[in-house]
N, C-alpha and C positions, 0 to 999 in steps of 0.2 A: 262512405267506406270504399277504399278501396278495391277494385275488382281483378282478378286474372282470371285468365284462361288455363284450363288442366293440361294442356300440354306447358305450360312455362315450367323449367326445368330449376329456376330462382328461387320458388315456394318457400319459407323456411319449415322446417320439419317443427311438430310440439303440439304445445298445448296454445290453442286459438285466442289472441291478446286483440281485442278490437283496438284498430286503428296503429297496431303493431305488425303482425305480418296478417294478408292477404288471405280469403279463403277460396279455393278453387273456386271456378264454376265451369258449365260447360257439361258432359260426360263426365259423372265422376263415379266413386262407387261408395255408398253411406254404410257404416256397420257397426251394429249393435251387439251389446255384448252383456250377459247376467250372471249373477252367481244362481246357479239351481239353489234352491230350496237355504237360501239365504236368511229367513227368519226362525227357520229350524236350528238353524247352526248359531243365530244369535242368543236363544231360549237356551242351548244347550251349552254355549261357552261364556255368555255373559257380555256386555256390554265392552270390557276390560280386553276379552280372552277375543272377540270378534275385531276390534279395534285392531288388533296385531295381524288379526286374519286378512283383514283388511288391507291394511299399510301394504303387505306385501304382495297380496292379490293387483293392488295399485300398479307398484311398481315393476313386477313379469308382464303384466298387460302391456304399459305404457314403454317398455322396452324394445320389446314384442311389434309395436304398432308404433315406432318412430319416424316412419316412410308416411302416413299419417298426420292429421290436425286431429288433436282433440279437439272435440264441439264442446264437451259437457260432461260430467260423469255425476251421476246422483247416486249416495248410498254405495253399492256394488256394480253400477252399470256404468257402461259407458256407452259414447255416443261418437265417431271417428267418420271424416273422410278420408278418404284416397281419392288421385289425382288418376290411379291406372288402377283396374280391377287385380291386374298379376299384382301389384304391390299390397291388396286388401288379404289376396287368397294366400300369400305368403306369410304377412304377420298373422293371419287367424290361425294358420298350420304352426309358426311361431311360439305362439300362445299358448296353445293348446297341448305342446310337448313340453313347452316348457314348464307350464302349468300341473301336466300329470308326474314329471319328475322333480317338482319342489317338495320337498321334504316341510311339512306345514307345524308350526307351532304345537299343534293341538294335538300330534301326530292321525287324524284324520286327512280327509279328500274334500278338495276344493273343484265342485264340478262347475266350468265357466259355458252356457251356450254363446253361439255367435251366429249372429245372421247376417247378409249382406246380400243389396239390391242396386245394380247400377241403373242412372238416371240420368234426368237435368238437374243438375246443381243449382236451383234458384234461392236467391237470397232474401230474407224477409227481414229488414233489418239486419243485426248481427246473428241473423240464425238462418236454416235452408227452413224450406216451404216446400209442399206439394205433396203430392199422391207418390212421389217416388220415395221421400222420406217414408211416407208411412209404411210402406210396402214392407221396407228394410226391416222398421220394426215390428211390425206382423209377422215377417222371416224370422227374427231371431227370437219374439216369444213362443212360435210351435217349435222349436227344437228342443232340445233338454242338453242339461249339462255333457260336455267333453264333446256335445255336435258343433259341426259344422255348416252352417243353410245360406247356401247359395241358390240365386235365384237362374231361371235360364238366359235370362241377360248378361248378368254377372259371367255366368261360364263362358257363353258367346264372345265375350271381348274381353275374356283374358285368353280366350284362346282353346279351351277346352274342347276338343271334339269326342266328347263320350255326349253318345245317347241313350244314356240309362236311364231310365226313368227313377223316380223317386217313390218307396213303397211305404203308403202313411194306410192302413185299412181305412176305409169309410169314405176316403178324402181324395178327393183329385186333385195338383195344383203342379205351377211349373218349378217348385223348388226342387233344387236337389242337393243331396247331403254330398261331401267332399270328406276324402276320409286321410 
């Protein structure tokens, strides 16, 4: 497989085609993304009534995050690099507006969490590897829907100079929510 480096400016934007375009590596920044309480709303709208909830949840996310390689998406989650943390913190701010002002089938709320951790981009085959993926997704399962969790990496090199700490009761950690 092909390799780049995250600063190459060539990337093609999408969804991640092995042996089609390139996936970063290098610095990049991983971000994960869920529907809150996604089995409640399947129990509640149907297999049928979810499916549309769905399709469209698809499509705001991946509009959202075209600066972006989709890795993956299973079910309601997805799985995205960025090349530049500013570009991860903008489509999840993206997302996330764009998301609270879709008018949904169901006429309920589609709450999406997102987390996101910069790292090294190492590749395991056609997929990333390491402690730095996992991070990302440990970030975006403690948020809840309509947050935002950025790690203090993440903020450091997108440029963020807020020192606010992050208020979880019980819990010390370097995430911080982006609002």
């Amino acid at each position: 497989m092909k390799q780049i480096e995250a600063t190459e400016t060539q990337r093609p934007p999408g969804r991640y085609v092995q042996g089609v375009n390139p996936l970063p590596t290098g610095t990049v920044t991983f971000v994960f993304t869920d529907i809150e309480g996604s089995t409640h709303i399947v129990e509640r709208l149907g297999d049928a009534g979810f499916s549309e909830v769905l399709e469209e949840h698809h499509g705001i996310v991946r509009k959202a995050f075209r600066a972006g390689v989709e890795i993956r998406s299973e079910g309601d989650a997805f799985f995205y690099v960025f090349a530049a943390g500013q570009d991860a913190i903008a489509a999840a701010v993206a997302a996330q507006r764009a998301l609270a002002a879709h008018t949904w089938p169901t006429g309920g709320t589609v709450r999406v969490r997102i987390g996101m951790h910069t790292g090294e981009g190492r590749l395991g085959g056609d997929d990333y590897v390491g402690l730095d993926v996992h991070r990302a997704a440990r970030i975006s399962a403690s948020g809840h829907g309509g947050q935002i969790l950025a790690s203090a990496r993440t903020r450091a090199k997108a440029g963020d100079a807020s020192t606010k700490p992050s208020r979880w009761p019980g819990r010390s950690t370097p995430h911080a929510g982006i609002a």
